[in-house]
Short mmCIF file of the C-alpha atoms (twelve columns), coordinates in Angstrom:
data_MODEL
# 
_entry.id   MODEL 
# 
loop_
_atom_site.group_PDB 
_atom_site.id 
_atom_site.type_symbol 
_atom_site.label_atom_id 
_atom_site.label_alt_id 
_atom_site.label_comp_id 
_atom_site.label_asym_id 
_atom_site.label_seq_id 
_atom_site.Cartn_x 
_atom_site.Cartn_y 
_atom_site.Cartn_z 
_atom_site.pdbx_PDB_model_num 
ATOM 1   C CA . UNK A 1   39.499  -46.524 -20.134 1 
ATOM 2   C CA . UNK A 2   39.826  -42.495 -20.329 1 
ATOM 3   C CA . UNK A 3   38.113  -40.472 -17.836 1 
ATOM 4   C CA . UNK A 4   34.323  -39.127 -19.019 1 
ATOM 5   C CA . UNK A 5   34.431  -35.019 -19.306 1 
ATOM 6   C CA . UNK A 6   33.637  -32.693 -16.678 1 
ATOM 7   C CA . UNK A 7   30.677  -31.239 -17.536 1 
ATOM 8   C CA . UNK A 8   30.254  -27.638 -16.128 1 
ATOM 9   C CA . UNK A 9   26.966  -26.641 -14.563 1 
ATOM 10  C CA . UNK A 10  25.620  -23.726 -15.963 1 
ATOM 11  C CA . UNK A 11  23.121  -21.754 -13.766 1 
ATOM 12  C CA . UNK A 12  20.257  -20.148 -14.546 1 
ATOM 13  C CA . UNK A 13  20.615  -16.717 -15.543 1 
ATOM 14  C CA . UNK A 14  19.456  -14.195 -13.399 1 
ATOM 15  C CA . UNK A 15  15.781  -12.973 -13.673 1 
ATOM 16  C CA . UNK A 16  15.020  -15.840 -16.231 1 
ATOM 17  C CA . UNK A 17  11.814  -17.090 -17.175 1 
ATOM 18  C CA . UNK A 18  10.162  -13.565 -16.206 1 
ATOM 19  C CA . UNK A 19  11.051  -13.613 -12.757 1 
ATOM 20  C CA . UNK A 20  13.456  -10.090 -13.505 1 
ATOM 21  C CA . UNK A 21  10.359  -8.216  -13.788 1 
ATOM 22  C CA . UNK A 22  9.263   -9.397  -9.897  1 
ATOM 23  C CA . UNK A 23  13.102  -8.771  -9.351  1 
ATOM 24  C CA . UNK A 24  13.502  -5.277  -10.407 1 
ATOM 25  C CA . UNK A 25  9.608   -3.996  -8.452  1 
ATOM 26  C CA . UNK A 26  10.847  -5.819  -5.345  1 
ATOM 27  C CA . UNK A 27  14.649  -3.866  -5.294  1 
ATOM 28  C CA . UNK A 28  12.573  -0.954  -5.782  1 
ATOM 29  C CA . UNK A 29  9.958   -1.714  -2.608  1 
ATOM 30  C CA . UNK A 30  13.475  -2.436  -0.677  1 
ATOM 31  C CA . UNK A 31  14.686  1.193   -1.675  1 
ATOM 32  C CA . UNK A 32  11.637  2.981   -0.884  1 
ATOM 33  C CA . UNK A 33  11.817  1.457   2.626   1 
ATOM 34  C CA . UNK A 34  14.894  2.991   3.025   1 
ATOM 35  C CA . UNK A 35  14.562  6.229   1.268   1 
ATOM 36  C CA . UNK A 36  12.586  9.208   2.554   1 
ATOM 37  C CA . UNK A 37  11.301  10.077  -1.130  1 
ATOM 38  C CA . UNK A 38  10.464  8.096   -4.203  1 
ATOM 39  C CA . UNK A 39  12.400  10.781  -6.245  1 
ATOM 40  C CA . UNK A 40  15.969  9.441   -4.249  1 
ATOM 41  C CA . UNK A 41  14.864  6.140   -6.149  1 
ATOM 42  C CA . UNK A 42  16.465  6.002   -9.338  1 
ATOM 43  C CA . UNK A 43  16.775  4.310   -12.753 1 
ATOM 44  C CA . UNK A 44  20.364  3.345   -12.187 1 
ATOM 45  C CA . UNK A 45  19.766  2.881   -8.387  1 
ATOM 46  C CA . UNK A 46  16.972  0.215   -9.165  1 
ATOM 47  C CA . UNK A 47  19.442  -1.762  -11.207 1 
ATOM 48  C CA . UNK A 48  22.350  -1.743  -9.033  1 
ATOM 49  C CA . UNK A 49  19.931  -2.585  -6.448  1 
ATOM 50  C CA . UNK A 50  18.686  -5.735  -8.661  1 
ATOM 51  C CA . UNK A 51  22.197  -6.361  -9.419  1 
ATOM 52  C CA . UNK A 52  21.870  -5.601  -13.115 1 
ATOM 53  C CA . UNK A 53  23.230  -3.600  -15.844 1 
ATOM 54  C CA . UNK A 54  20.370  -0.183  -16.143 1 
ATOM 55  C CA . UNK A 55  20.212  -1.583  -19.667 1 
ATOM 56  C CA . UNK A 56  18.582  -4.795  -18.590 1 
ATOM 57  C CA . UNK A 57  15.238  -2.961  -17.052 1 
ATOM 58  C CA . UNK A 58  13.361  -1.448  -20.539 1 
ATOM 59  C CA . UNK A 59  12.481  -5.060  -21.598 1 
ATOM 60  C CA . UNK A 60  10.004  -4.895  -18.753 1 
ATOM 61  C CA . UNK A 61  9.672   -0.961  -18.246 1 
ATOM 62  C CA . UNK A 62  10.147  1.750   -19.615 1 
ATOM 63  C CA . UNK A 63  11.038  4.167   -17.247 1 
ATOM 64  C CA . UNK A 64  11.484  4.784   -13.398 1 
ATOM 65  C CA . UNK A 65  7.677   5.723   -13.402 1 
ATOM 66  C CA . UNK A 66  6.729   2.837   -14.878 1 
ATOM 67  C CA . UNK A 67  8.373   0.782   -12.156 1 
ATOM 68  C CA . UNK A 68  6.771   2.799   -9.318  1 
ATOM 69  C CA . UNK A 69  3.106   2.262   -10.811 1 
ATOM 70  C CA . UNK A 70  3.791   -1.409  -10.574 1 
ATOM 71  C CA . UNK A 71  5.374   -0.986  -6.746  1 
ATOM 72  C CA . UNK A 72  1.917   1.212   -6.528  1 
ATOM 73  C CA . UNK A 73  -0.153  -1.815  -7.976  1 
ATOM 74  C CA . UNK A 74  1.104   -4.483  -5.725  1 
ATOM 75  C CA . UNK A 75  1.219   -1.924  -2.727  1 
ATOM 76  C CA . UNK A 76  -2.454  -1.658  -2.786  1 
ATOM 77  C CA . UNK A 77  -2.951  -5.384  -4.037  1 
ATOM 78  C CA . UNK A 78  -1.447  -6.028  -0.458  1 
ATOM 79  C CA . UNK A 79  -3.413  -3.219  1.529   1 
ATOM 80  C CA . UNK A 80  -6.501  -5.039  -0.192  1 
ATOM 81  C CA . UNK A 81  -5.909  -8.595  0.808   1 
ATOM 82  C CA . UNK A 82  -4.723  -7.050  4.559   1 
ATOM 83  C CA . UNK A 83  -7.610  -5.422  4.726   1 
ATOM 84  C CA . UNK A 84  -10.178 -8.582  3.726   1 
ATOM 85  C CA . UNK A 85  -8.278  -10.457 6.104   1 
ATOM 86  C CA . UNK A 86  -9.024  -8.357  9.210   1 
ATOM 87  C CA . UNK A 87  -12.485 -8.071  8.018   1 
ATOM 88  C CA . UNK A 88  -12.974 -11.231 7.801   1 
ATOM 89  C CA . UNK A 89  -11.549 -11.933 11.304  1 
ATOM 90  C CA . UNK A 90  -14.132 -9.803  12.662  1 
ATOM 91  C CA . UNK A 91  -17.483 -9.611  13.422  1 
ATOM 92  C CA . UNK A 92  -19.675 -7.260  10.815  1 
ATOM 93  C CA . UNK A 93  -20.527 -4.052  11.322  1 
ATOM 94  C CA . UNK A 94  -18.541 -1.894  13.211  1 
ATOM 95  C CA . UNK A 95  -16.232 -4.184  14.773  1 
ATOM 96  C CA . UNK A 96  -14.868 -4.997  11.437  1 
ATOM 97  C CA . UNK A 97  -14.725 -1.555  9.835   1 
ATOM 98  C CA . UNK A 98  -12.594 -1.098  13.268  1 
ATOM 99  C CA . UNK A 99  -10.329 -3.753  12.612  1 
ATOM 100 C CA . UNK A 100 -9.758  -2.865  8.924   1 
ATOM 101 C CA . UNK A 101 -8.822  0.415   10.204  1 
ATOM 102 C CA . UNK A 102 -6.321  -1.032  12.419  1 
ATOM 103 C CA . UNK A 103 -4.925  -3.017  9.988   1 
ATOM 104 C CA . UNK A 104 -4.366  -0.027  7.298   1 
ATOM 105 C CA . UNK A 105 -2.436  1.887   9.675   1 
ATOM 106 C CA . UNK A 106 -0.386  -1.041  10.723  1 
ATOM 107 C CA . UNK A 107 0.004   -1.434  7.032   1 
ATOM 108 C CA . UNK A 108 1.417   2.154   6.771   1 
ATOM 109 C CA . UNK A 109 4.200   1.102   9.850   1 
ATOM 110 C CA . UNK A 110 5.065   -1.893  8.396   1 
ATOM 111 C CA . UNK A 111 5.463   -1.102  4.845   1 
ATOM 112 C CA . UNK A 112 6.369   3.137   5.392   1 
ATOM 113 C CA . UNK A 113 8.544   3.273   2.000   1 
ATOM 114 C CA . UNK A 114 5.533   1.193   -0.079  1 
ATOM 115 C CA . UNK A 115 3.028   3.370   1.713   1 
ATOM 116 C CA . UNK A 116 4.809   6.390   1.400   1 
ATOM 117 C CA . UNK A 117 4.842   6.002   -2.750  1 
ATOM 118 C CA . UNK A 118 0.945   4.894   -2.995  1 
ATOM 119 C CA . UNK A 119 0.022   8.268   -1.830  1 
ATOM 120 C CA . UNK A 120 3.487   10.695  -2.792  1 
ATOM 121 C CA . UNK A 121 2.546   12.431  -6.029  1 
ATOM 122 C CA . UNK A 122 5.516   14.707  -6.353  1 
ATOM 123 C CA . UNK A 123 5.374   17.380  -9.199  1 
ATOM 124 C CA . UNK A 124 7.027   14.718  -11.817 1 
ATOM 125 C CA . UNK A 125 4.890   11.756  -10.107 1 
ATOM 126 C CA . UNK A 126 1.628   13.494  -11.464 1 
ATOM 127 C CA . UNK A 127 0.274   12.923  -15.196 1 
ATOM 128 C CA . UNK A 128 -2.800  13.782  -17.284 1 
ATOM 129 C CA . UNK A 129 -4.866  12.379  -17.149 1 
ATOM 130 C CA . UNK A 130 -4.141  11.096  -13.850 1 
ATOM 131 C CA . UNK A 131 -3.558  7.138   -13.564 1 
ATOM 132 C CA . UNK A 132 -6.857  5.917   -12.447 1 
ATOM 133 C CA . UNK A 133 -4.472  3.056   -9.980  1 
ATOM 134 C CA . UNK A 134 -7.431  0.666   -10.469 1 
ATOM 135 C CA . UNK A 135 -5.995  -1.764  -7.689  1 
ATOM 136 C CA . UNK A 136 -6.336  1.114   -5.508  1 
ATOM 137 C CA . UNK A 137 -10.120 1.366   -5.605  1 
ATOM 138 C CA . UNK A 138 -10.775 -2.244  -4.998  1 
ATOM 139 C CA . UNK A 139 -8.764  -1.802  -1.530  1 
ATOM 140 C CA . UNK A 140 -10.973 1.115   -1.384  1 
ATOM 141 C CA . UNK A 141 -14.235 -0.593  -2.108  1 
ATOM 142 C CA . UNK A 142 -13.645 -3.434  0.527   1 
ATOM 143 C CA . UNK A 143 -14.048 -0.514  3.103   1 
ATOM 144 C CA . UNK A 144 -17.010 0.910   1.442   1 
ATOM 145 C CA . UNK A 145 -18.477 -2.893  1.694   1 
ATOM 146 C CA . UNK A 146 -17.742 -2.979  5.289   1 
ATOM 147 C CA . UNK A 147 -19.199 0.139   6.047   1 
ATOM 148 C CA . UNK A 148 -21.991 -0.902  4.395   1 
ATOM 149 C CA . UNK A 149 -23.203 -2.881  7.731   1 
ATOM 150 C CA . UNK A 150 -22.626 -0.639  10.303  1 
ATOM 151 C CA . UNK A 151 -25.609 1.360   11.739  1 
ATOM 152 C CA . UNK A 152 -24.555 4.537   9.558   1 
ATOM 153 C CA . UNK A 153 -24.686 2.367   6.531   1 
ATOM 154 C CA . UNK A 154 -27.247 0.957   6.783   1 
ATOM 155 C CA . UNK A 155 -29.923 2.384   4.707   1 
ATOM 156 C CA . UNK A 156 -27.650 5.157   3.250   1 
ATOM 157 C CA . UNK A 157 -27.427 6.047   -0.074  1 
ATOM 158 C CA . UNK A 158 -24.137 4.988   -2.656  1 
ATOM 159 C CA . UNK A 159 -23.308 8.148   -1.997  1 
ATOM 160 C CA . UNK A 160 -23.485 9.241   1.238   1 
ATOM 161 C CA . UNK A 161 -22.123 5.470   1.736   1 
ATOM 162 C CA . UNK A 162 -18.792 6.633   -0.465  1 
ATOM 163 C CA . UNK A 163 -18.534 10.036  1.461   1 
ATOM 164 C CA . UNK A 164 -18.085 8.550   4.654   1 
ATOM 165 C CA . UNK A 165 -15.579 6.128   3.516   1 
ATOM 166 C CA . UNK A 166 -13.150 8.909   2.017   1 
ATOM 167 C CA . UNK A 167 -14.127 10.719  5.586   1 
ATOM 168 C CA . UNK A 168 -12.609 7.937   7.213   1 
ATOM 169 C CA . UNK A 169 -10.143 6.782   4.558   1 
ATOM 170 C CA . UNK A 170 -8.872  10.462  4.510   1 
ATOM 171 C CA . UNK A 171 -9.003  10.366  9.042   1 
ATOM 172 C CA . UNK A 172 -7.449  6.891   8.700   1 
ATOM 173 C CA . UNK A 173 -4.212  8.887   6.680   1 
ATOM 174 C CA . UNK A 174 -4.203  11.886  8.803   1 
ATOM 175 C CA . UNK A 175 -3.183  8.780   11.698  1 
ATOM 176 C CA . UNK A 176 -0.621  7.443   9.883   1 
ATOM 177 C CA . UNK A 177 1.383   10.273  8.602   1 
ATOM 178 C CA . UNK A 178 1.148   13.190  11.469  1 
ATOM 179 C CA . UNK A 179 1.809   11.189  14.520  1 
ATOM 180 C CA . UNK A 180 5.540   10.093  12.934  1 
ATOM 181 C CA . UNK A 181 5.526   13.567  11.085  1 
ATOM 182 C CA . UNK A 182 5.210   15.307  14.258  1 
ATOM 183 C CA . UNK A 183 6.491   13.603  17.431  1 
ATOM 184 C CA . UNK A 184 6.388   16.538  19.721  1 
ATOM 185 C CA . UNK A 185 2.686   16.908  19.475  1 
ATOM 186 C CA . UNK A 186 1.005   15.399  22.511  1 
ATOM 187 C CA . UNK A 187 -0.630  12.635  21.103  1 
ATOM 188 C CA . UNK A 188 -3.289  10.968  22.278  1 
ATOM 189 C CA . UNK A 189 -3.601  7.023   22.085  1 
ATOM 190 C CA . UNK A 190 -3.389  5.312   18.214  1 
ATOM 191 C CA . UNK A 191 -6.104  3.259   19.201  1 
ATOM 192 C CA . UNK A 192 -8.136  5.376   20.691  1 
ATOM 193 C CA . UNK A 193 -7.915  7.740   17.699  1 
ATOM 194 C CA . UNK A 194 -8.885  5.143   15.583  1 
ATOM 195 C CA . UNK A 195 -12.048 4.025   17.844  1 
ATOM 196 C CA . UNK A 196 -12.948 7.497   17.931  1 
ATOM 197 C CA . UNK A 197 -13.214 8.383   13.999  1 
ATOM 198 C CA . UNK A 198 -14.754 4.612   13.114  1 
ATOM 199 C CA . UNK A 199 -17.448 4.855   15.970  1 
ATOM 200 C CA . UNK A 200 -18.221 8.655   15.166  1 
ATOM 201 C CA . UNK A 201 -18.286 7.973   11.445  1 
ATOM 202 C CA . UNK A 202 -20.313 4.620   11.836  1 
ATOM 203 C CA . UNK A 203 -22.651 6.152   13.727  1 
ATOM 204 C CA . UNK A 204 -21.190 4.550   16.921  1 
ATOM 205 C CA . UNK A 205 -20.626 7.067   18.946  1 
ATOM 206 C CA . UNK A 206 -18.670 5.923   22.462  1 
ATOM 207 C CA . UNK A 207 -19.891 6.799   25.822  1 
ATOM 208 C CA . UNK A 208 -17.914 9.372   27.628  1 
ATOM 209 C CA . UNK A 209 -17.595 8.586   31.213  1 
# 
């Protein structure tokens, strides 16, 4: 009775079934984290990084552009669902505009290449019109929301409501890109700083001893 054949296992290939796509954004994310501009992040670099053939990417994008407005898209997917989470941990009103503020500069340590590339708009980053990064505004909105129900919000109008969240949203930044931009400064407290701007801007304003 002869032997039956070996039959040879064949894998599946790499980045099958769609999965490339995911592939390719996430060995861009992994660059950015390790690059100190989205411009060092290259076409073939992406690949290499994916461990494919440069060739393979233009089924799913087009360019190296392309690729960074999807790294964009998820980046602020994930500041959005942060963000809901610490709200929701948190009591309304000011408390949880405070903790959502916490948790977007935590966001900017933990992720500093994906944050880095949601706000870097190099020369050859910028188009017209400008991409409107629709992700971007819902993380946006779920601090106008929570504003909403602090004792500045409270009766405001849509657009005073809006101005004080880029106030703060624009304050929250300011946090997370000076204090590692410029060490030497004598900063004061990260948590304090935050505490200050929400409870000023909320209409909180803390008691000085």
């Amino acid at each position: 009775m002869g032997s039956s054949p070996v039959v040879k296992r064949v894998g599946n290939k790499r980045g099958f079934g769609g999965e490339l796509r995911s592939e390719i954004i996430e060995a861009a994310e992994r660059l950015l984290a390790e690059r100190a501009s989205s411009e060092a992040v290259t076409l073939r670099a992406i690949a290499r990084e994916a461990g494919i053939a440069a060739p393979s990417i233009y089924p799913h994008f087009s360019d190296r552009d392309a690729i960074l407005d999807a790294v964009v898209e998820r980046g602020f997917e994930r500041l959005a669902e942060i963000g809901a989470a610490a709200v929701g941990s948190a009591q309304a009103g000011v408390q949880a505009v405070r903790a959502l503020s916490t948790a977007y500069v935590r966001f900017a340590r933990d992720y500093p290449g994906q944050y880095r590339v949601l706000f870097e708009r190099a020369s050859s980053n910028i188009v017209s019109p400008p991409h409107p990064y629709r992700e971007g505004i819902k993380a946006f909105d779920v601090l106008i929301e929570t504003m909403r129900y602090t004792p500045a919000g409270r009766g405001s109008s849509d657009e005073d409501l809006i101005r004080d969240a880029q106030t703060l949203f624009a304050t929250l930044h300011g946090i997370a890109v000076l204090r590692p931009s410029l060490p030497g400064f004598p900063w004061q407290d990260e948590g304090a700083l935050i505490d200050n701007a929400v409870s000023h801007i909320c209409g909180e304003v803390p008691l000085r001893p």
